[in-house]
C-alpha positions in Angstrom: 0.0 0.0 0.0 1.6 3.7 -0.9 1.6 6.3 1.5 -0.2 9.0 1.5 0.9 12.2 0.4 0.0 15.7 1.6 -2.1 16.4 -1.3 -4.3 12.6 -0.5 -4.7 14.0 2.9 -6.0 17.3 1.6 -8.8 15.5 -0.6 -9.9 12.9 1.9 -10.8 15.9 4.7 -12.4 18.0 1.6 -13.9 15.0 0.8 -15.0 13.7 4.0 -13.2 10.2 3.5 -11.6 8.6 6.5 -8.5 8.8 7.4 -8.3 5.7 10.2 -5.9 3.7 9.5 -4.1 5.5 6.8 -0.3 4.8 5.9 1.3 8.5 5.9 4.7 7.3 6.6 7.3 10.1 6.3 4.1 12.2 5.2 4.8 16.2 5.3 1.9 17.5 6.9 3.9 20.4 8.3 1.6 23.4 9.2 -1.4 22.0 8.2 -4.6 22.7 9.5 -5.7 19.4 11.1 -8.7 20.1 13.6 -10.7 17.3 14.4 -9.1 14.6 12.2 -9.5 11.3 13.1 -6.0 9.6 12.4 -6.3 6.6 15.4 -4.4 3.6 14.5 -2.4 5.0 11.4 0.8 4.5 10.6 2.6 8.1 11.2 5.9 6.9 10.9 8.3 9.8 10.2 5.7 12.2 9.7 6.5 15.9 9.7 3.3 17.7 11.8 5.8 20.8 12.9 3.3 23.6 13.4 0.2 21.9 12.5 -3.4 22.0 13.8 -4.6 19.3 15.9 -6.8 20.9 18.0 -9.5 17.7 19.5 -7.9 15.4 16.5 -8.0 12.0 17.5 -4.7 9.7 16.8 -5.4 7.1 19.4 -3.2 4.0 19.2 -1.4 5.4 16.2 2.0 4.6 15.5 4.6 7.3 15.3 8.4 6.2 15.2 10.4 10.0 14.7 7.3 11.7 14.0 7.7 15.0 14.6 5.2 17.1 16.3 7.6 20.4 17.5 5.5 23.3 18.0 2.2 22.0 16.7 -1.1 22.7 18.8 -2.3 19.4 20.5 -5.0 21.0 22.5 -7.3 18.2 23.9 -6.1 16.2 21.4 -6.5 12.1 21.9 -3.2 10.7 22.0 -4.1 7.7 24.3 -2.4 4.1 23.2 0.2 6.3 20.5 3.6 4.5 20.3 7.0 5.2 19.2 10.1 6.0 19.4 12.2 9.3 18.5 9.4 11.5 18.9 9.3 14.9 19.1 6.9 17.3 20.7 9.2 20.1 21.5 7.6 23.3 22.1 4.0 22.4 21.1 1.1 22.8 22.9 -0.8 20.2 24.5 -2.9 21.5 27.1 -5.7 18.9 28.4 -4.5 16.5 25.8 -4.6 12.4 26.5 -1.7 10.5 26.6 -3.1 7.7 29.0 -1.1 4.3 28.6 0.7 6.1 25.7 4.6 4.1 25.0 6.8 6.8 24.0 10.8 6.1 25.3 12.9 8.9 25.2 10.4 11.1 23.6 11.2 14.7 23.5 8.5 17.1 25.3 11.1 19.7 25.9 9.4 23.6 26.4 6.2 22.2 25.9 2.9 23.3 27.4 1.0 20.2 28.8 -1.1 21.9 31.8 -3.9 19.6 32.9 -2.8 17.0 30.5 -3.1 12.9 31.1 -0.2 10.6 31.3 -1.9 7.7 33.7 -0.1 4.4 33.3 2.1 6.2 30.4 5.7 4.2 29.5 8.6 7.5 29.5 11.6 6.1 30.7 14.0 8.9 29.5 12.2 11.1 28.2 12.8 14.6 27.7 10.2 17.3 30.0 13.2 20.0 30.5 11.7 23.5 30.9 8.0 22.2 30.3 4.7 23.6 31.7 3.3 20.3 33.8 1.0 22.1 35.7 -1.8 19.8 36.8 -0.5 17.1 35.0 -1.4 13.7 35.3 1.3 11.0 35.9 -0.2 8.4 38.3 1.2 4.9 37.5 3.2 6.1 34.9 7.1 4.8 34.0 9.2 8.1 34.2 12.8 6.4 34.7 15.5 8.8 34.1 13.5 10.8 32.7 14.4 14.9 32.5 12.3 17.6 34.2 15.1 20.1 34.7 13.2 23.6 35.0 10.0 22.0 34.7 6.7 23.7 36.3 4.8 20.7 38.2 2.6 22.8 40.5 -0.2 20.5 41.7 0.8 17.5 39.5 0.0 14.1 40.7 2.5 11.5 40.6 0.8 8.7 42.4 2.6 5.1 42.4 4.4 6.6 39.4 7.6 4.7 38.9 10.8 7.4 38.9 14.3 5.7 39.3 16.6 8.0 38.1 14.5 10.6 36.7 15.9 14.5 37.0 13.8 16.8 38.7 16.6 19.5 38.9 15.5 23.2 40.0 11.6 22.2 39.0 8.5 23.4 40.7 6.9 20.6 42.3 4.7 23.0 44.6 1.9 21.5 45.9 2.4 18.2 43.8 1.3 15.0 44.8 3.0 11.9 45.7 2.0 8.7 47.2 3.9 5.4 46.9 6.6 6.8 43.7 9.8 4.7 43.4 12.0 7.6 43.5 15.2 6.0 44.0 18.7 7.8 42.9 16.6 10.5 41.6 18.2 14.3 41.8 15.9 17.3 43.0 18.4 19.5 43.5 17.5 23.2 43.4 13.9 22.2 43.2 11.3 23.8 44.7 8.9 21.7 46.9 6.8 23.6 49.1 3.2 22.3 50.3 4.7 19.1 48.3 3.0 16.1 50.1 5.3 12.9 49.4 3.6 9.4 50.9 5.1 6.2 51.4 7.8 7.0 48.4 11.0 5.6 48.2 13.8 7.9 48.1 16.3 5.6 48.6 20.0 7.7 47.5 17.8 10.4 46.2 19.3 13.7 46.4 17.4 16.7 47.9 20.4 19.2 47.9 19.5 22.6 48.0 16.0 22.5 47.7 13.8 25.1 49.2 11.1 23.5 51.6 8.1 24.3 53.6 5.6 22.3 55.1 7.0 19.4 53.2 5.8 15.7 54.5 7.9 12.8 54.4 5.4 10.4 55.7 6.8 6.9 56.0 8.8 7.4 53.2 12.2 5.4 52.7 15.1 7.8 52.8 18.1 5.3 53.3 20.9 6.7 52.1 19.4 10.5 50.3 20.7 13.5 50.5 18.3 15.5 52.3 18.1 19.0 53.8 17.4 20.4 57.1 13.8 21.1 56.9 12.9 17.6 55.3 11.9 15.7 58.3 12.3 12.1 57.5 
């Protein structure tokens, strides 16, 4: 089957032809105005999306090895199931989008605006949040191993039983975050800020908490063997 081509993707909206399913492998759809388009299980493959639409589109359980999706609008966009690796979403903006039980290794989300967004039960080891907007954010359950979230914003995010050995959270703001039972071990918060940050039953075994500013911070029963903590974390 050929891929489609820009111009195929053009008539089948104009047309009102589906577009589930479709092969658009290495596809240039860059700035294209893609609102509402149904795209779920396609094959997205090296897809060029860089400053598209894709406002409320729905590309549930599509594949997209080193798709790029840099500075495109995902707003409330269904991105639930999606899976590949190499992708890029730097800089776009994916507020209140869905990315439940979405497999995306080392994906890169770096400057990227994803407040209120869902990433329950989400496989991200090592990927790339540096500098992003994770306000409200939704990671419960999800696999965040050395993953990157130097200079993120994470106020009021909820983390709960997230699994986050390794990961860099490096001068973020976790204010007023939420989490209960996280595997945090060898992870780095240095700089970070954590005030009103309620942590539950996590294990912070070798973590390091250097320099982090703290108030009303709550360590309760987590495991702290061997981390780095400061003077107002009461362990």
């Amino acid at each position: 089957m050929t891929s489609l081509t820009r111009l195929d993707v053009e008539f089948a909206i104009a047309e009102g032809r589906s577009l589930v399913g479709a092969d658009l492998q290495a596809a240039d759809l860059r700035g294209m105005e893609l609102k509402g388009v149904d795209l779920s299980q396609s094959n997205l493959t090296g897809a060029l999306f860089v400053r598209a639409d894709l406002t409320r589109s729905r590309l549930e359980g599509a594949v997209i090895d080193a798709a790029s999706f840099d500075l495109c609008v995902l707003e409330r966009t269904d991105l639930r199931r999606v899976r590949g690796s190499g992708v890029s979403f730097a800089h776009a903006f994916l507020k209140e989008a869905m990315l439940d039980a979405a497999s995306l290794p080392g994906a890169s989300f770096e400057g990227a605006t994803l407040e209120a967004s869902s990433f329950e039960k989400a496989t991200l080891p090592g990927a790339n949040f540096a500098d992003a907007d994770l306000t409200k954010v939704k990671l419960t359950e999800a696999h965040i191993e050395r993953a990157l979230f130097h200079g993120a914003i994470l106020t009021g995010a909820q983390l709960e039983r997230a699994r986050a050995i390794g990961a860099d959270f490096s001068d973020a703001d976790l204010t007023e975050s939420s989490w209960a039972g996280v595997e945090a071990g060898r992870t780095t918060f240095v700089g970070a800020i954590i005030e009103g940050t309620r942590f539950v039953k996590c294990d912070f075994s070798e973590a390091d908490f250097s320099g982090t500013r703290v108030s009303s911070t709550d360590l309760h029963g987590s495991v702290t063997r061997g981390a780095k903590l400061p003077r107002a974390v009461q362990g």
